[in-house]
py3Dmol code that shows the C-alpha trace and the ligand (Angstrom):
import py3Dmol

protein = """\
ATOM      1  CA  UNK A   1    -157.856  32.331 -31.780  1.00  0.00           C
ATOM      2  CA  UNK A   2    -154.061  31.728 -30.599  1.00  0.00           C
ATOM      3  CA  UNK A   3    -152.184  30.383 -34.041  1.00  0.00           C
ATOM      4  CA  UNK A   4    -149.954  28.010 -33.251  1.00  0.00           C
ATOM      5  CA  UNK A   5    -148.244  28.258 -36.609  1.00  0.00           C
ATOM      6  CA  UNK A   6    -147.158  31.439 -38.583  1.00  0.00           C
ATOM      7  CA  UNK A   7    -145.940  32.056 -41.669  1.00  0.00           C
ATOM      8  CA  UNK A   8    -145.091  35.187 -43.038  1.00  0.00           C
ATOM      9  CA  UNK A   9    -143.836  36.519 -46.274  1.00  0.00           C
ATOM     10  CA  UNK A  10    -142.566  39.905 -47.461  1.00  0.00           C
ATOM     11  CA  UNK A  11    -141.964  42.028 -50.255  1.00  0.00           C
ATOM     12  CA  UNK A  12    -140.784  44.994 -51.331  1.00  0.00           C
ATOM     13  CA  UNK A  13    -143.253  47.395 -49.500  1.00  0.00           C
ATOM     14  CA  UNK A  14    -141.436  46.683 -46.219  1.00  0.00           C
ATOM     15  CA  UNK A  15    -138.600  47.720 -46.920  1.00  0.00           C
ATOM     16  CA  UNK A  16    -140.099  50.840 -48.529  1.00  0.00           C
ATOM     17  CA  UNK A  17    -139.397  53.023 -46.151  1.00  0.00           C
ATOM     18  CA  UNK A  18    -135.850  52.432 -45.704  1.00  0.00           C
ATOM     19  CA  UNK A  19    -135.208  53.762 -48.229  1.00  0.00           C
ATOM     20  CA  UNK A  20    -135.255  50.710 -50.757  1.00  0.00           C
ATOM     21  CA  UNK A  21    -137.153  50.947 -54.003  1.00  0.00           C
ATOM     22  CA  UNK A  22    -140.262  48.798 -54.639  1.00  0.00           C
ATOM     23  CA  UNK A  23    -140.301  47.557 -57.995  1.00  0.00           C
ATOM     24  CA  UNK A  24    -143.905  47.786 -59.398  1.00  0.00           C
ATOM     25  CA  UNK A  25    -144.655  51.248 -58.288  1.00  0.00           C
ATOM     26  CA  UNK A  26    -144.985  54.338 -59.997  1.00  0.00           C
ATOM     27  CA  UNK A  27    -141.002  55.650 -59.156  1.00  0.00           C
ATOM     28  CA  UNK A  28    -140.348  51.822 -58.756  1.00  0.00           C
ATOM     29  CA  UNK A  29    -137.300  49.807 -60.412  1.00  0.00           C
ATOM     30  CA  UNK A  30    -139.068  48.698 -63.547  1.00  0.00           C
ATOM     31  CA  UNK A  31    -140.064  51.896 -64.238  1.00  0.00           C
ATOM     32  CA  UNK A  32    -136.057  52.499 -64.578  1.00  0.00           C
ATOM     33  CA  UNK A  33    -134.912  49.374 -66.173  1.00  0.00           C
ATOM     34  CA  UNK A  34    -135.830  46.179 -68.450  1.00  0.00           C
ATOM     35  CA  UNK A  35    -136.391  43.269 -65.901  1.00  0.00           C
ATOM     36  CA  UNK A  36    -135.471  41.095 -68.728  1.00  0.00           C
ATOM     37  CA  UNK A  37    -131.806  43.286 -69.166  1.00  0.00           C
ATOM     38  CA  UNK A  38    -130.870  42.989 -65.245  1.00  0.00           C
ATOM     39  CA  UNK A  39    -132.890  39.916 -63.957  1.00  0.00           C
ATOM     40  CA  UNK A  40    -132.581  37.030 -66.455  1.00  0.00           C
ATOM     41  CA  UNK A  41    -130.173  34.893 -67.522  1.00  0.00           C
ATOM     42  CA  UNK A  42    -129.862  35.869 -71.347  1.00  0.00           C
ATOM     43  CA  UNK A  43    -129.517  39.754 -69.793  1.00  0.00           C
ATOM     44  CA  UNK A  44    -126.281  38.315 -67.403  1.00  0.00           C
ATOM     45  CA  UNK A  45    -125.015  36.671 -70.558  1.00  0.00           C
ATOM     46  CA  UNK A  46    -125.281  39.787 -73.061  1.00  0.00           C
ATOM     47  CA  UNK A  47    -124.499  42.065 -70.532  1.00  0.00           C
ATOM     48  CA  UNK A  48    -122.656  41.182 -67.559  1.00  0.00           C
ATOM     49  CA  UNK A  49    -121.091  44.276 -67.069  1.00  0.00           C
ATOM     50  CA  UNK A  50    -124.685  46.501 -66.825  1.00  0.00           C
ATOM     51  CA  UNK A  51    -126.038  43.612 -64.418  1.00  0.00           C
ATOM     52  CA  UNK A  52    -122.813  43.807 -62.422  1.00  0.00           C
ATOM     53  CA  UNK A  53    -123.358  47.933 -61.576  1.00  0.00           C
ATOM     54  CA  UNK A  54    -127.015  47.271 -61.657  1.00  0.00           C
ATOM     55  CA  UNK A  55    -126.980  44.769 -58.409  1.00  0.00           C
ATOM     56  CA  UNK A  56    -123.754  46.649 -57.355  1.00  0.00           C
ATOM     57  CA  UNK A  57    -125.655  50.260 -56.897  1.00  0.00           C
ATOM     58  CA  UNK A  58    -128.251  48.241 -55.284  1.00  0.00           C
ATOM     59  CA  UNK A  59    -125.783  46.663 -52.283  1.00  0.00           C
ATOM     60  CA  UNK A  60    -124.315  49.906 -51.782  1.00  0.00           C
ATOM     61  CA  UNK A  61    -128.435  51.607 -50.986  1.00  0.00           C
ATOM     62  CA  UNK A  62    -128.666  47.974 -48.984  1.00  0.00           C
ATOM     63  CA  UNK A  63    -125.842  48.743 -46.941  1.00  0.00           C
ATOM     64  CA  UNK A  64    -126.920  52.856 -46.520  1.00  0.00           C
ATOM     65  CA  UNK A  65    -130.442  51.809 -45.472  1.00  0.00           C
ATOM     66  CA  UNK A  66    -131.300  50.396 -41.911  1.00  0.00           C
ATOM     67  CA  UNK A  67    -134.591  48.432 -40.572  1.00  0.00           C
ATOM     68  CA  UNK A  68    -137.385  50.166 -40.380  1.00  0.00           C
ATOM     69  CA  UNK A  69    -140.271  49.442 -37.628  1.00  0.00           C
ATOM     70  CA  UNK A  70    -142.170  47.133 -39.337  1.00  0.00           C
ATOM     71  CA  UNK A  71    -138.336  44.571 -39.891  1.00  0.00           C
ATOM     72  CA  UNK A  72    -138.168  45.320 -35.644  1.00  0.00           C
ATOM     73  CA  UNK A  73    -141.912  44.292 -35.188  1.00  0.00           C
ATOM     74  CA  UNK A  74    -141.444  40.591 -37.151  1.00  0.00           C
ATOM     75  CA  UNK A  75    -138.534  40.028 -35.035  1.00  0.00           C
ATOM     76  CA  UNK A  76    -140.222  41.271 -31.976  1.00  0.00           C
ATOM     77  CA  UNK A  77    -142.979  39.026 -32.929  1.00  0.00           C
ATOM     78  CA  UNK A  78    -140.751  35.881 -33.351  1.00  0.00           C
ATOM     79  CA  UNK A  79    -138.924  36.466 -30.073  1.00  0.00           C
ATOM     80  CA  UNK A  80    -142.294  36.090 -28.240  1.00  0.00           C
ATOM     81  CA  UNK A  81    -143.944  33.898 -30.167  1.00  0.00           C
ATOM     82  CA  UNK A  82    -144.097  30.126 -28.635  1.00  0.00           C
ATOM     83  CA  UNK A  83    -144.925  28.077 -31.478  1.00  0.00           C
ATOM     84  CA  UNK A  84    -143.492  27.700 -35.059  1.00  0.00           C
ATOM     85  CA  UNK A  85    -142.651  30.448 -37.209  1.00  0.00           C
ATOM     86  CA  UNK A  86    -141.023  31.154 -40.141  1.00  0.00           C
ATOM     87  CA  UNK A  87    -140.462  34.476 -42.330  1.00  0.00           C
ATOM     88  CA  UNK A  88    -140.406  33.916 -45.857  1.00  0.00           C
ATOM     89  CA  UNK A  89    -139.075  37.378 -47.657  1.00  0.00           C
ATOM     90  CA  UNK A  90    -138.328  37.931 -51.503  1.00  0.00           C
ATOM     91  CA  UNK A  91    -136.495  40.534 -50.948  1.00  0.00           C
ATOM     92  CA  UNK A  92    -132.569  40.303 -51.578  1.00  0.00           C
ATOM     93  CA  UNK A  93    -131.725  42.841 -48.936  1.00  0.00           C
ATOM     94  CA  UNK A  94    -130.788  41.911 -45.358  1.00  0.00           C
ATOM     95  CA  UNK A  95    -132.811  44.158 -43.137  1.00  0.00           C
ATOM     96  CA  UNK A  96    -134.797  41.251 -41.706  1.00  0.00           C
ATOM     97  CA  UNK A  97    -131.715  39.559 -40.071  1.00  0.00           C
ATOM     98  CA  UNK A  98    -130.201  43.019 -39.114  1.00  0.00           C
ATOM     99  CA  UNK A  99    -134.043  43.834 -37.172  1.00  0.00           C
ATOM    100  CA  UNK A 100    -132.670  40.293 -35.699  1.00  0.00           C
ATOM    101  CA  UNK A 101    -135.188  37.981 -37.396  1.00  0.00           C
ATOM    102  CA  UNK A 102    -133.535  34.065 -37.106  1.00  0.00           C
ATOM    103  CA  UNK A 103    -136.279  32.169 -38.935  1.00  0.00           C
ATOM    104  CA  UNK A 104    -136.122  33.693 -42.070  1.00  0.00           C
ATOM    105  CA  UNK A 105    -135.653  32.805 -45.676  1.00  0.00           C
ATOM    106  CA  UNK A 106    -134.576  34.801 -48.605  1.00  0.00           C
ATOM    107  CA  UNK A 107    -136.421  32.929 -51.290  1.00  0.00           C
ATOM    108  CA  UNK A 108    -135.630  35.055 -54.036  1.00  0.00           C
ATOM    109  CA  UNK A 109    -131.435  34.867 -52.729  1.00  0.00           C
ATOM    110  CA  UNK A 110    -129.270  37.372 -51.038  1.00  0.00           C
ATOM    111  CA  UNK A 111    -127.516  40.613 -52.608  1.00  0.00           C
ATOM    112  CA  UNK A 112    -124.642  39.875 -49.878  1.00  0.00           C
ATOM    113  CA  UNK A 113    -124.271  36.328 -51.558  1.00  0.00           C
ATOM    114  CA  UNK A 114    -122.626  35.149 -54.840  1.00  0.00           C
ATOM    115  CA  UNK A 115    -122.580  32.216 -56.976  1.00  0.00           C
ATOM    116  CA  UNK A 116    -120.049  30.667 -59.403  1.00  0.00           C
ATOM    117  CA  UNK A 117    -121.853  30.079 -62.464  1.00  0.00           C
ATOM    118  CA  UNK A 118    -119.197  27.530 -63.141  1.00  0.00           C
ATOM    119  CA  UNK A 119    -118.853  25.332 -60.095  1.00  0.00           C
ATOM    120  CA  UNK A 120    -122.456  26.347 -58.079  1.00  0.00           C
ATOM    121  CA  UNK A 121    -119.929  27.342 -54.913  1.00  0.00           C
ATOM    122  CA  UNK A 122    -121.473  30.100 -53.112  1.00  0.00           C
ATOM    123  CA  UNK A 123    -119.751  32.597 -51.108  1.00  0.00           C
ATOM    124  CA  UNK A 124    -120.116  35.887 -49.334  1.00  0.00           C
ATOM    125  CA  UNK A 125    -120.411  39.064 -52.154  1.00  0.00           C
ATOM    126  CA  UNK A 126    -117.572  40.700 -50.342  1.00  0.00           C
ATOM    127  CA  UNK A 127    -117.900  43.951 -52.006  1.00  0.00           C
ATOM    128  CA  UNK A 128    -118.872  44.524 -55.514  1.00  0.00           C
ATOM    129  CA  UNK A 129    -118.949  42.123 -57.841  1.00  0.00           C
ATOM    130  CA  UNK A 130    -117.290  41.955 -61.394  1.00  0.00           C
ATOM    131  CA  UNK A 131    -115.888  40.379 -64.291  1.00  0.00           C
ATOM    132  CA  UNK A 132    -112.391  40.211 -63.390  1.00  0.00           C
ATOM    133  CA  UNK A 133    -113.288  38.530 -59.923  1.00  0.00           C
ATOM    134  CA  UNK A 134    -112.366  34.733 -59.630  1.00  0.00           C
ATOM    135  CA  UNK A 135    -114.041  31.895 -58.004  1.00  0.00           C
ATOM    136  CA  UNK A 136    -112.345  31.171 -54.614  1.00  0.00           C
ATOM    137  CA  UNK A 137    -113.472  27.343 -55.298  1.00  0.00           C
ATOM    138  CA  UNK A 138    -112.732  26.301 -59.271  1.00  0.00           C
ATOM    139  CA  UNK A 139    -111.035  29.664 -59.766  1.00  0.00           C
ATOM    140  CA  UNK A 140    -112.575  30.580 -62.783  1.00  0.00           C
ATOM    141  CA  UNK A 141    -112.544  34.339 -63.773  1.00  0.00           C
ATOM    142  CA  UNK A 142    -116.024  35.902 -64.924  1.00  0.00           C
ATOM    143  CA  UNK A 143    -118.792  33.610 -63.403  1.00  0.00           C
ATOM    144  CA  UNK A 144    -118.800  35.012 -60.446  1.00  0.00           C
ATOM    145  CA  UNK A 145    -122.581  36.669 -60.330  1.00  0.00           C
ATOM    146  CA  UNK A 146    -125.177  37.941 -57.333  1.00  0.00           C
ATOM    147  CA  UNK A 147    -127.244  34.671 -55.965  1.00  0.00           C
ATOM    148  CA  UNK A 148    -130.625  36.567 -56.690  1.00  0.00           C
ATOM    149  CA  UNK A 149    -133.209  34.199 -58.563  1.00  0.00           C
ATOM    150  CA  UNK A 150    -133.621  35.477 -61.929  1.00  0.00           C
ATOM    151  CA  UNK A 151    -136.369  34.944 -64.208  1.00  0.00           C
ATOM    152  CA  UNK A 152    -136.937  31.793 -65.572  1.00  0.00           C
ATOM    153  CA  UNK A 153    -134.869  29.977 -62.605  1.00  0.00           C
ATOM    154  CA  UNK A 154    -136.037  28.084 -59.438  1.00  0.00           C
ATOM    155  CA  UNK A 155    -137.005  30.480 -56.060  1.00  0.00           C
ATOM    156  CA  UNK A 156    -135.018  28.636 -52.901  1.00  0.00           C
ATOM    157  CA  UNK A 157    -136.325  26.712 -50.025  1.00  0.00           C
ATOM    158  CA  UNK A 158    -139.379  25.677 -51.808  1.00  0.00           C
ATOM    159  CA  UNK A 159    -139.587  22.247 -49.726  1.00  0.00           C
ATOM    160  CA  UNK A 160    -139.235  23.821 -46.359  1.00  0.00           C
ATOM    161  CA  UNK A 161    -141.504  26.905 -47.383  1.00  0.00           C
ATOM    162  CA  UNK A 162    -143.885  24.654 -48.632  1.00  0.00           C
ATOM    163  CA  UNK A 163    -143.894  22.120 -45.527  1.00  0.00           C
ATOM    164  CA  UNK A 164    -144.282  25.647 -43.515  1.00  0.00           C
ATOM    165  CA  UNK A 165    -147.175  26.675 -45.526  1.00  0.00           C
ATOM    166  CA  UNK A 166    -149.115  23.203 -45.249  1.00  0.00           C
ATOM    167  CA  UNK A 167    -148.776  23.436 -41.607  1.00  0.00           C
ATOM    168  CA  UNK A 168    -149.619  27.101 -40.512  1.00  0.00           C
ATOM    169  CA  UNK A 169    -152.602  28.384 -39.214  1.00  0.00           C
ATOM    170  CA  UNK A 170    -151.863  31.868 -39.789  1.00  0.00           C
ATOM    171  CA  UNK A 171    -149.738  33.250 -42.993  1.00  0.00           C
ATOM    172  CA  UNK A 172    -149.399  36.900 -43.548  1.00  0.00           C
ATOM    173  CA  UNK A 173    -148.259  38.264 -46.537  1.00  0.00           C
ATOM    174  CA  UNK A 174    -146.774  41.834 -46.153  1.00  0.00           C
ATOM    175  CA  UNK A 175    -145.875  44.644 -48.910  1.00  0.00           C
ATOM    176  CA  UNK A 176    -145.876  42.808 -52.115  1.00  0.00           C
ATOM    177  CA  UNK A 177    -148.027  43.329 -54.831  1.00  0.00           C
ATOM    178  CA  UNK A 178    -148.679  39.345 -55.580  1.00  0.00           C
ATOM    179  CA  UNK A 179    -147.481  39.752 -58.864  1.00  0.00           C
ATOM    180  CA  UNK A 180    -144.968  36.840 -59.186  1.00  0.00           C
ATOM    181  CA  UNK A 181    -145.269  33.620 -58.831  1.00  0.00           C
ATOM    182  CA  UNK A 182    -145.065  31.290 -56.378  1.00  0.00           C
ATOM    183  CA  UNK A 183    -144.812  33.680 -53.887  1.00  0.00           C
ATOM    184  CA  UNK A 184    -148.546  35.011 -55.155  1.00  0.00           C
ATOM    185  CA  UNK A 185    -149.659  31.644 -55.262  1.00  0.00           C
ATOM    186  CA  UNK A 186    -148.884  31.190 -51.214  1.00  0.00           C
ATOM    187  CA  UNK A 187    -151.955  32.589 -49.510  1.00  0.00           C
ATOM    188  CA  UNK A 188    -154.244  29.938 -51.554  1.00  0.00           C
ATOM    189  CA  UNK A 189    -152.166  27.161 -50.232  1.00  0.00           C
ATOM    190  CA  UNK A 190    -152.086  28.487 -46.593  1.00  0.00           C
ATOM    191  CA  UNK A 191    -156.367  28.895 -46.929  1.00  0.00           C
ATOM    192  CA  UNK A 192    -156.209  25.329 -48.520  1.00  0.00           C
ATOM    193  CA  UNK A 193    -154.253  23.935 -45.228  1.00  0.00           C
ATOM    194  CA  UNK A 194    -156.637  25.780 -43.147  1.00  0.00           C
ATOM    195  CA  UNK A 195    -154.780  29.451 -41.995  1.00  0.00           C
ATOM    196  CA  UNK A 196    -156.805  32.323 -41.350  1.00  0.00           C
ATOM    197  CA  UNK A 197    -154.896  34.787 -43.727  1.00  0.00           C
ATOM    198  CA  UNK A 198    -154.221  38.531 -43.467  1.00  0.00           C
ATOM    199  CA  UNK A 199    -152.663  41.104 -46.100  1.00  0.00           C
ATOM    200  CA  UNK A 200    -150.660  44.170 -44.807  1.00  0.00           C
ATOM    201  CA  UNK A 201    -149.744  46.456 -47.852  1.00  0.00           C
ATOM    202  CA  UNK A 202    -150.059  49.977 -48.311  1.00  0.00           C
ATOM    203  CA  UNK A 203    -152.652  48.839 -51.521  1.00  0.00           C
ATOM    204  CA  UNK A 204    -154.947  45.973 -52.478  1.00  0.00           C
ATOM    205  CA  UNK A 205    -152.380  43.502 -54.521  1.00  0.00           C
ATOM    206  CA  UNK A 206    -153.218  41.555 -57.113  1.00  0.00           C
ATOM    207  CA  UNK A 207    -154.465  38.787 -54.774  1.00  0.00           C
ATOM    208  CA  UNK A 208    -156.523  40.675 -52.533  1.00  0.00           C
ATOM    209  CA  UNK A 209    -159.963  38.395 -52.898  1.00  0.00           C
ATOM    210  CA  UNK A 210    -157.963  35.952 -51.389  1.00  0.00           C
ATOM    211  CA  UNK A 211    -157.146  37.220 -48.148  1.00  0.00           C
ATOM    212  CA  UNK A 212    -159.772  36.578 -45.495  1.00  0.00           C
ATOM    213  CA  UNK A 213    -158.565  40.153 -43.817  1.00  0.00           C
ATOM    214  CA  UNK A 214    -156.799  43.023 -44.975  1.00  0.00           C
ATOM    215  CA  UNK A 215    -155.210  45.937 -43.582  1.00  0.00           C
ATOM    216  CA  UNK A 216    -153.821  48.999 -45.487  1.00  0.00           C
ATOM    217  CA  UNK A 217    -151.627  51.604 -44.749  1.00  0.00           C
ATOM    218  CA  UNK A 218    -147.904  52.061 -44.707  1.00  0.00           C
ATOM    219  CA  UNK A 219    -145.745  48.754 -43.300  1.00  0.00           C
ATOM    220  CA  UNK A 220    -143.665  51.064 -40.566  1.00  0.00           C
ATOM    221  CA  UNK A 221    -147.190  51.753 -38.660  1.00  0.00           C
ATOM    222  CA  UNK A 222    -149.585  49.251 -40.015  1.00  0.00           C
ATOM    223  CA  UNK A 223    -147.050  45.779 -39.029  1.00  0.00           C
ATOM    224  CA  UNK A 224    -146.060  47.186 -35.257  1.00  0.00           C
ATOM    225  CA  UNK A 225    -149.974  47.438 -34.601  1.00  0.00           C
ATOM    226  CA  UNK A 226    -150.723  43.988 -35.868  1.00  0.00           C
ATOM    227  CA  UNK A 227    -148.046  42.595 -34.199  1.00  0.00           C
ATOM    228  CA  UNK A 228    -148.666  44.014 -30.724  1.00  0.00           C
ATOM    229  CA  UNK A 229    -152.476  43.103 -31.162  1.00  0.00           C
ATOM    230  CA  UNK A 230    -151.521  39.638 -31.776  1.00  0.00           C
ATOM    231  CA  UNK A 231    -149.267  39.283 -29.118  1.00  0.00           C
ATOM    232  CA  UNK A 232    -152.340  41.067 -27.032  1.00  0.00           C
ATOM    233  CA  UNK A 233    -154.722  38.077 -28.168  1.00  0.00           C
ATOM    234  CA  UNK A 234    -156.589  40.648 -29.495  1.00  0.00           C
ATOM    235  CA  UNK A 235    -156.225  39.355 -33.508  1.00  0.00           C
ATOM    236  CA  UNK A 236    -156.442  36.265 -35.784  1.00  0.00           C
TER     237      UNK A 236
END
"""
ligand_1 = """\
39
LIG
P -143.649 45.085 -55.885
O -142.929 46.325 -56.216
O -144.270 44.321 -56.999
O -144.793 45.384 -54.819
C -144.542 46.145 -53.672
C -145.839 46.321 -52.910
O -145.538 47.036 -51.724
C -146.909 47.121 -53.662
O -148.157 46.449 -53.575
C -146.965 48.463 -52.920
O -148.252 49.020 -52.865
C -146.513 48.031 -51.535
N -145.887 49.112 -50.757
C -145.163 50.172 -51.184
N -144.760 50.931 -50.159
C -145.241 50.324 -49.035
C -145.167 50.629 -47.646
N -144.513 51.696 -47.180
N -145.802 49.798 -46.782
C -146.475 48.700 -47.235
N -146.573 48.366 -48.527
C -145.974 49.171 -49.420
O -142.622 44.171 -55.047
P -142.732 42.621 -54.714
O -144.142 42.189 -54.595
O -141.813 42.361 -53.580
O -138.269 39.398 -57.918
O -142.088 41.979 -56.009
C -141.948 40.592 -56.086
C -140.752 40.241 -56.906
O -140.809 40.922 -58.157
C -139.425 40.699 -56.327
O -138.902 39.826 -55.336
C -138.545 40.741 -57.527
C -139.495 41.433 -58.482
O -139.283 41.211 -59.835
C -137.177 39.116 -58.638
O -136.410 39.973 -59.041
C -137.002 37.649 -58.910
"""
view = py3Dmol.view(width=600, height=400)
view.addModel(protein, "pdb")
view.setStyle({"model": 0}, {"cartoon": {"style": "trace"}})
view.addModel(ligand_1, "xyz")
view.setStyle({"model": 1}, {"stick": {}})
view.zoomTo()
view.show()
């Protein structure tokens, strides 16, 4: 069957192998450090200065690391795709939109973006981010922190992800372990509107049993194949 409506959504495990650290494996980021110290609220209000160098370290790797095949093969895969599409990533890096992806949304925010915790302006990061930076709207010094969705606060997009997700007949969910919710939560809506549904991850995740096919093996080998047998007619 041709879909005529794809969503996708990624995780860490794309973005693997540039160089980027996943977060739930072995070696991965919350092996290192306390999610609740660096991605939470409370943890930017005890400690802004340790979130600060935490998401700072994190946009210098992001700016070090470049696409990797699997980032080329979504945006390959968009170019020739004729119907609707939309990529739905939680990752805070910007390797989708530098593979060229254009329908694409960073649900979990953007390490490139900040956001006045005083006035709610956003603006590009610029650089690192600190305490002595000011707003460039209200001019406040010290609010000035990454617009990454913490714990405890409300993922982006939901309406247009959801309206996406209602109306697909294919959704593909890519290196993520299906850990965190909604994101985990997205392959039982897509099944509920009616989308075949595939996972691509270098493991089972969490939500395996929900995927009606799955495909294992590293993202920079495993997404070029799908794609190209797709765009062959020769998949889902
Ligand atoms: P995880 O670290 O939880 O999961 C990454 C998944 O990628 C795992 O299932 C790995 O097996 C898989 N993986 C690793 N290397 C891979 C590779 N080369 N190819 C394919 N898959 C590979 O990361 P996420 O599921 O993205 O949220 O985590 C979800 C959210 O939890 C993140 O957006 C972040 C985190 O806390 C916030 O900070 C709000």
């Amino acid at each position: 069957m041709i879909p005529s409506s794809i969503v996708i959504l990624t995780g860490a495990g794309i973005s693997a192998e540039s160089g980027l650290s996943t977060f739930r494996d072995k070696d991965g980021i919350w092996a290192k450090v306390d999610v609740n110290d660096v991605a939470t609220p409370e943890g930017f209000a005890r400690n802004p200065d340790m979130v600060h160098d935490f998401y700072n370290q994190r946009r210098a790797n992001m700016a070090w690391a470049k696409p990797n095949p699997a980032h080329f093969a979504l945006a390959r895969l968009e170019q020739a795709f004729p119907g609707a599409f939309l990529l739905v990533t939680q990752n805070i890096d910007d390797l989708h939109e530098r593979a060229g992806s254009l329908e694409l949304v960073h649900m979990h925010g953007e390490l490139k973006r900040a956001l006045c915790g005083n006035c709610g302006y956003r603006c590009d990061a610029d650089g690192d981010l600190s305490r002595d930076r000011t707003c460039p709207a209200c001019g406040a010094k010290g609010f000035l922190r990454p617009d990454v969705v913490w714990f405890g606060e409300m993922p982006y997009h939901m309406d247009r992800i959801y309206a996406a997700l209602n109306a697909c007949d294919l959704f593909v969910s890519i290196g993520t372990s299906g850990n965190v919710y909604p994101a985990a939560q997205f392959v039982q809506e897509a099944a509920l509107a009616g989308a075949h549904t595939v996972e691509l991850n270098l493991e089972p995740s969490l939500g395996i049993d929900d995927f009606a096919e799955t495909i294992h093996g590293k993202a920079g080998m495993i997404v070029p194949q799908w794609v190209d047998r797709l765009l062959d007619g020769k998949t889902a």
